[in-house]
N, C-alpha and C positions, 0 to 999 in steps of 0.2 A: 622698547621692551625686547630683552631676548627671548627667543624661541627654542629649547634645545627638540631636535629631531631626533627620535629613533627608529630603528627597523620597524620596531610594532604600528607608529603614528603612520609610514609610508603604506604599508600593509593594508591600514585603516581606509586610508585616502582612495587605495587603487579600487577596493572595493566598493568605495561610493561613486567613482569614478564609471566603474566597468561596463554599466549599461550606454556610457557618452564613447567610450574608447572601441567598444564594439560596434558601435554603428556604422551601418552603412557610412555616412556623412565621415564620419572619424577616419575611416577606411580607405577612403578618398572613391569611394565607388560614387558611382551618380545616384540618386535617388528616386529619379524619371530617367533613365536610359531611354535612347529611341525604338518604336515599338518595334520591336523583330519581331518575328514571328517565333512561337516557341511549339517544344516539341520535338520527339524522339526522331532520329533516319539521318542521313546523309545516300542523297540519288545520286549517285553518278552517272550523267547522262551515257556515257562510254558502257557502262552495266545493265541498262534497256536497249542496246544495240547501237548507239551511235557510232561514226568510224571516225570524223572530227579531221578526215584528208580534202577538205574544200571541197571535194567535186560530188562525194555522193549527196544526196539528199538525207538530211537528218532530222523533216520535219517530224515525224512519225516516231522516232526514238525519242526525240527529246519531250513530245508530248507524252508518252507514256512516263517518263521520269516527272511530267511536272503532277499529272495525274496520280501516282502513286504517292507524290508527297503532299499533295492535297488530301489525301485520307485521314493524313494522322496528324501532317504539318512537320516542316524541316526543312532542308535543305536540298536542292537540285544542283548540282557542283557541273561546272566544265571544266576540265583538268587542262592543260594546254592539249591547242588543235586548232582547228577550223571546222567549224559547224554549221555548213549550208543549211538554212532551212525557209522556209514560208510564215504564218503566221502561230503565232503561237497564244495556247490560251490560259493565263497564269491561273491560279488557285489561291484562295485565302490559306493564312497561317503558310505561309513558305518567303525563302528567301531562293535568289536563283543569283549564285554567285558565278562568277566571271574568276577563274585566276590569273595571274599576269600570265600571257601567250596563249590563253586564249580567247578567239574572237568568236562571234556570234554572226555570221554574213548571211545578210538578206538575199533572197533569190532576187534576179536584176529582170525577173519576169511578172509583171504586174497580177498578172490573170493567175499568180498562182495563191494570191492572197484571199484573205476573206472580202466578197463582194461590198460595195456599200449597204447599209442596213437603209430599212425602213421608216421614217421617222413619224409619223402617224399625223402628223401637224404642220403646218407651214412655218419655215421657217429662212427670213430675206437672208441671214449668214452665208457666206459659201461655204462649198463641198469643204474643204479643209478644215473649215472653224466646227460643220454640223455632222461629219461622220469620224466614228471610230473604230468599225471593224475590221477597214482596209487598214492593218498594220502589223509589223513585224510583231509585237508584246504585247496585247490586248485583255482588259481583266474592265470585267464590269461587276459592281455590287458584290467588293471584295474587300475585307479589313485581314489587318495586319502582314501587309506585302512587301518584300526586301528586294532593289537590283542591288548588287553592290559587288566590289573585288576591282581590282587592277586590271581586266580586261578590255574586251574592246567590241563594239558592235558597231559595226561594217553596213549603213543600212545598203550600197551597193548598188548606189545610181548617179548619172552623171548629170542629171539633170532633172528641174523643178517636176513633179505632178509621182506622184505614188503611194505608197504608204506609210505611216507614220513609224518611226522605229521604236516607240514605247508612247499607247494611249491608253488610260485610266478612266475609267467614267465612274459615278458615281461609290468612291473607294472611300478606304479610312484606312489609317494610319499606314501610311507609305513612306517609306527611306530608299531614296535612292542615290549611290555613295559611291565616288573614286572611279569611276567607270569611264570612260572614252568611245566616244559616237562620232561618227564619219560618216558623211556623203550623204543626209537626208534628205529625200527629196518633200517631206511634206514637215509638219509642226514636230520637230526633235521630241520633246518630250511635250506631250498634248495631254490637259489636265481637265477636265468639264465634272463638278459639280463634287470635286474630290477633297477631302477636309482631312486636316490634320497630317503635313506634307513634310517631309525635310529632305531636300535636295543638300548633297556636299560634296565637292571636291569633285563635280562631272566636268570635263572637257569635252567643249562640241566643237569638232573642227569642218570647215567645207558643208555647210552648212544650204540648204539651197530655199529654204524657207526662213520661220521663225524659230528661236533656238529653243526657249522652255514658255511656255502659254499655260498658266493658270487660269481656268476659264470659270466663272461660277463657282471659286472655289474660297476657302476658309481655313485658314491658320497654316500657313505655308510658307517656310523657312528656306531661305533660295540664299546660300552662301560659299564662298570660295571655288567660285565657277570663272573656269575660261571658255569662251563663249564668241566664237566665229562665224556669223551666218551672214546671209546676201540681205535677209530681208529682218526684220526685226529682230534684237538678242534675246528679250526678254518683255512678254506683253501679257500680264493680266486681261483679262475679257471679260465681259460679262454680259452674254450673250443670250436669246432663246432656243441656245441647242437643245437646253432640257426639256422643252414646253413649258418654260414659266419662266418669270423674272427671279433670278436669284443674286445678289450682292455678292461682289469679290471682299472679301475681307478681312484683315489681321493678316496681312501679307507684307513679311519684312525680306529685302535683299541686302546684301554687304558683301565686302570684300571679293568682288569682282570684278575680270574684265572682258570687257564688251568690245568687239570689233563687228562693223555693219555698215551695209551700202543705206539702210534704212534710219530706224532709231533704235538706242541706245536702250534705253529703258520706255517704256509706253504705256499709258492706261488707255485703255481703249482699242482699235475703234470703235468695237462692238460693244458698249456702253447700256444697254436699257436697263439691267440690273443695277448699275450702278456698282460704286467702291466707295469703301470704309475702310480708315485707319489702315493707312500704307506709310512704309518709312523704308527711304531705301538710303544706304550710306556707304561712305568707304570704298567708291568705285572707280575705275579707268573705264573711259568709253572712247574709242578711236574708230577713224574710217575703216574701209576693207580693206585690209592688207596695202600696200604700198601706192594703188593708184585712184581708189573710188574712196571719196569722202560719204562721209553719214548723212543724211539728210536731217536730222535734229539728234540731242543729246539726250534731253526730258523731255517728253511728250505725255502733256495730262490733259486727257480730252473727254469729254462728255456731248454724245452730240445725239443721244437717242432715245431721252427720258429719265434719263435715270441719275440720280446722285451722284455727286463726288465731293467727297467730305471727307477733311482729315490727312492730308497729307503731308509728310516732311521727307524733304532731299538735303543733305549735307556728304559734304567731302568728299565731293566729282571733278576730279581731273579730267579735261577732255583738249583731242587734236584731231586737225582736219575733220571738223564737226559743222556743217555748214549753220544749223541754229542752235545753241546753246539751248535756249530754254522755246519750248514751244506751251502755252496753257489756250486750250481755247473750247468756249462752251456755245456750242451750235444745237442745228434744231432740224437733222434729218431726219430722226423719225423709221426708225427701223422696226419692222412689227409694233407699229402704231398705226391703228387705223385713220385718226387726225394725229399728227405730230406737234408737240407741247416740248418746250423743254423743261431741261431738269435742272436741277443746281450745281455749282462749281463754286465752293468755298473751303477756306480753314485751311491757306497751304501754306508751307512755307519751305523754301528754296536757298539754300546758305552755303558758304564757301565752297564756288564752285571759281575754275581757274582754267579757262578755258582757249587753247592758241589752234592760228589758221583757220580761224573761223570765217564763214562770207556770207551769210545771212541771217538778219534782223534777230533778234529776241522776240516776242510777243507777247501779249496776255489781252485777248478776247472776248469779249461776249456778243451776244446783240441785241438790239434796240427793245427787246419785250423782254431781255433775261440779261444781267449782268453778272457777270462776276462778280463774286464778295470775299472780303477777307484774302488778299495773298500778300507774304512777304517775300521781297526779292534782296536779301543781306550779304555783305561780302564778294559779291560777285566782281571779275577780274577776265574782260576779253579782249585780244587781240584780233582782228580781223587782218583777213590778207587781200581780202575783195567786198564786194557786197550788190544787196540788190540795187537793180540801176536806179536811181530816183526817181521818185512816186511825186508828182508837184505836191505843194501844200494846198495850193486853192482848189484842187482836185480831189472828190471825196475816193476813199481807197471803198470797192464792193465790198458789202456786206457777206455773200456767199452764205446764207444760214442754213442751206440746203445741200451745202457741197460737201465730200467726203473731206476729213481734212488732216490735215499736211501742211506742215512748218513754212512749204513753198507754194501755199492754197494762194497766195494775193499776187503772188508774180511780183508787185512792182510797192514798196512802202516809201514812206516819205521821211523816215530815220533808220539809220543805216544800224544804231545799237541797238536801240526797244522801242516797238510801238504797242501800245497800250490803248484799249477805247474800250468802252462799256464795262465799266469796272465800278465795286463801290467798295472803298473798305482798300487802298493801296498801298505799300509804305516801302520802299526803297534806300536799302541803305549800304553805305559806302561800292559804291558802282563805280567803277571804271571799266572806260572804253577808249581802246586805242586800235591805230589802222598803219600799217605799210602803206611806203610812199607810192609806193605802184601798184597801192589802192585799184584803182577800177582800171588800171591794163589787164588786168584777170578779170575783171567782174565776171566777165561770159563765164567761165568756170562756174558761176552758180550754178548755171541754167542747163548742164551740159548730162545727157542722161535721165532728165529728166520729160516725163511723157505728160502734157497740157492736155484736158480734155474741152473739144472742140465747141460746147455749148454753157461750159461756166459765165459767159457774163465777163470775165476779167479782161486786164486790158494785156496786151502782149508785152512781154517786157522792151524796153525803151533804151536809146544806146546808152553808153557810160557817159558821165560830167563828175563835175566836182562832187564829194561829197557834202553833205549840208548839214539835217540835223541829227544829234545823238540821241535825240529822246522826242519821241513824240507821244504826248496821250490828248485824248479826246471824250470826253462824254464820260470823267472819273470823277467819281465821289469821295471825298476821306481820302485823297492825296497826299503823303507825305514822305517828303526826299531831305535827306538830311546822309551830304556826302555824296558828292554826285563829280566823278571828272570824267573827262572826256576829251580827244584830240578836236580843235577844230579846223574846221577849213582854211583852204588859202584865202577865200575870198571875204573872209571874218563873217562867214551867216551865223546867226546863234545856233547856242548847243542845244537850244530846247524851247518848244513850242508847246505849249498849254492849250487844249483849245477845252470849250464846257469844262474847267476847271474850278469852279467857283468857291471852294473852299482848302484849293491848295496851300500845301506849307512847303518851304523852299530854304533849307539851311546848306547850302552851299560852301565850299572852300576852295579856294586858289589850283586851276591846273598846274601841275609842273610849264614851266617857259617855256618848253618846246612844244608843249598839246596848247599853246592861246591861252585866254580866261573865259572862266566860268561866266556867266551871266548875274 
């Protein structure tokens, strides 16, 4: 059928149309933008007296500009400079923009900041996990707060123990965007009990702690972040800083990279709250800069009560990572009066691609609490070393009471995954390959690292052949479908089952130069 169009029929149309082509949505505007803070002013810190020449002191000016835009809500601007200052106390409804050339430098004088606070309650955490008012940016029981601009904060220490260069406590809706942090000596961005969060596009270089820690906190968006620190890049917590149990949860990271002598990404340690629904994706995690490798890649642990539920990893590249994947559900028991553990289910772990790696994979529980439900899919590691071998007829220490660490056994008895107290397992398409000068490195695992003298573990043991690729023990609901592996020269199997009683084993042909499969 033809249609003839006239002027008047398009006329007609745009009119029915006008309420869809005006919309926001039509418009191409977002229709939940990030919460900024709204409201009349622009402070120019320079216009409360700041002078922004490094040397004088500008805690005092710039506290009056943040204070005058806590009145009404706006903006506190630093125009390019240098802005010595102390601790600083932000205000709801403000944004405190950074423009390119200017920086924010922390006094490199401890005692000039705010003391540690009070906490009314016992809490096992350390100083760094359990105060917030030693720090350069401190806002408590504040909504709708903005860091953001092309600037830079200089926290202005050479070394671990100070104050934190931006800590939040129990806050809401905070964006913190595009900004550049150097030389922190305590947790970069330190988050405790704070909800509804979007980190983007922060750079943390020389890092001397952990680089962004969500502690106790809920719906928090951590993406397009480079991220350089000595000690963890990125670690969720869920800790008793608040006096109470509270869940970390609805916390997604992407498109980031991670460089660390520690791990890469981490749940835990401080665990008694537990975590919900974590997905992180999209990410590079590599050693420290050019000489110190990472101590684990993913690290998802539970080891003080409290839940872990729900989680998915997909599309992680990682180098010079000494354990790819770390899962382990222990029973220390932190602000528990008898210590019980918690659960560790519902994970799943996927194309991850992992080179220069030298120690074990894992997945943990112990003998009163197992692991349930995790899958380990696509995964793809080369090793350059590995831990020296752990005999088979020799049980590997349980340690349910030891802080834990990718490197907590010292010594395993499969150089790619060990696996024991698990129910609920399924493993698919796994490969694992080694350099031939394999364990002339081994020691390189061990090196930098500090052993505590009353673990119970055994010392690590010199090099040999490598043996087995897969070891689990005491796993329920086992299933491997797609499993290769190099083996050794001395033809040992790829994989030793031990209390396996209901495994399934779909296997397929090594390539001819990794041996055969079993």
């Amino acid at each position: 059928m033809n249609v003839t169009r006239t002027p008047q029929s398009f006329s007609v149309l745009l009119v029915l149309l006008a309420p869809f082509v005006l919309s926001p949505i039509a418009m191409g505007e977002n229709p939940h933008p990030d919460p900024l803070p709204r409201g009349e002013g622009m402070h120019d810190v320079r216009a409360h007296g700041a002078v922004g020449d490094g040397v004088t002191d500008d805690t005092a000016a710039v506290q009056r500009a943040i204070d005058a835009c806590g009145e009404t809500g706006g903006t506190v601007l630093f125009s390019p400079g240098v802005y010595r200052s102390a601790t600083l106390h932000l205000r709801s409804r403000m944004a405190l923009r950074l423009e390119q050339g200017a920086t924010l430098l922390g006094s490199d004088n401890r005692d000039d900041y705010d003391p540690y606070e009070e906490l009314g309650f016992k809490n096992d955490a350390d100083h760094e996990t359990s105060f917030f008012r030693h720090a350069l940016l401190f806002g408590e029981g504040l909504e709708h707060v903005a860091i953001v601009g092309g600037g830079l904060i200089d926290a202005n220490f050479t070394r671990r123990g100070g104050p934190k260069p931006i800590a939040l406590r129990r806050c809401r809706f905070v964006s913190i965007r595009d900004i550049h942090i150097l030389n922190a000596p305590n947790y970069t961005i330190s988050l405790l009990g704070t909800d509804d969060v979007h980190i983007d596009g922060v750079t943390i270089l020389n890092g001397y702690c952990d680089g962004i820690d969500p502690d106790s906190c809920r719906n928090v968006r951590i993406s397009n972040c480079r991220i350089e620190s000595i000690d963890d890049a990125i670690v969720p917590k869920a800790s008793f800083s608040l006096g109470e149990r509270r869940a970390c949860e609805n916390i997604t990271v992407t498109n980031c990279v991670l460089s660390t002598v520690c791990n890469g990404f981490k749940l835990g340690t401080e665990s008694g709250g537990g975590f919900k629904r974590i997905a992180v994706s999209n990410c590079v995690i590599t050693g420290y800069r050019d000489n110190r490798p990472a101590i684990s890649g993913i690290a998802l642990e539970s080891v003080d009560g409290g839940d872990l539920d729900g989680v998915v990893v997909s599309n992680i590249t990682m180098d010079r990572v000494r354990a790819p994947i770390f899962i382990r559900l222990g029973n220390r028991g932190r602000d528990m009066e008898t210590p019980v553990p918690g659960a560790l289910r519902n994970v799943s772990i996927s194309n991850i691609v992992a080179t220069r790696a030298s120690f074990a994979c894992s997945v943990t529980g112990i003998p009163d609490a197992r692991v349930q439900g995790v899958t380990l899919s696509d995964i793809r590691v080369a090793f350059v070393g590995g831990n020296a071998p752990h005999p088979v007829d020799k049980p590997v220490m349980e340690l349910a009471r030891v802080y834990p660490e990718a490197l907590m056994f010292r010594t395993l008895p499969a150089y790619g995954l060990f696996c024991r107290h698990v129910e609920g397992l399924a493993l698919r398409n796994i490969d694992f390959t080694y350099a031939d000068d394999f364990w002339r490195i081994t020691t390189d695992v061990y090196r930098d690292v500090a052993w505590p003298d009353d673990d119970g573990a055994p010392a690590p043991s010199e090099p040999g052949e490598p043996g087995l690729a897969l070891y689990c023990e005491n796993v329920r609901g086992l299933r491997i479908d797609g499993f290769t592996a190099r083996q050794s020269a001395d033809g040992a199997p790829l994989m030793l089952l031990k209390d396996a009683p209901d495994a399934l084993v779909d296997g397929r042909p090594a390539p001819a130069e990794h041996g055969a499969t079993p």
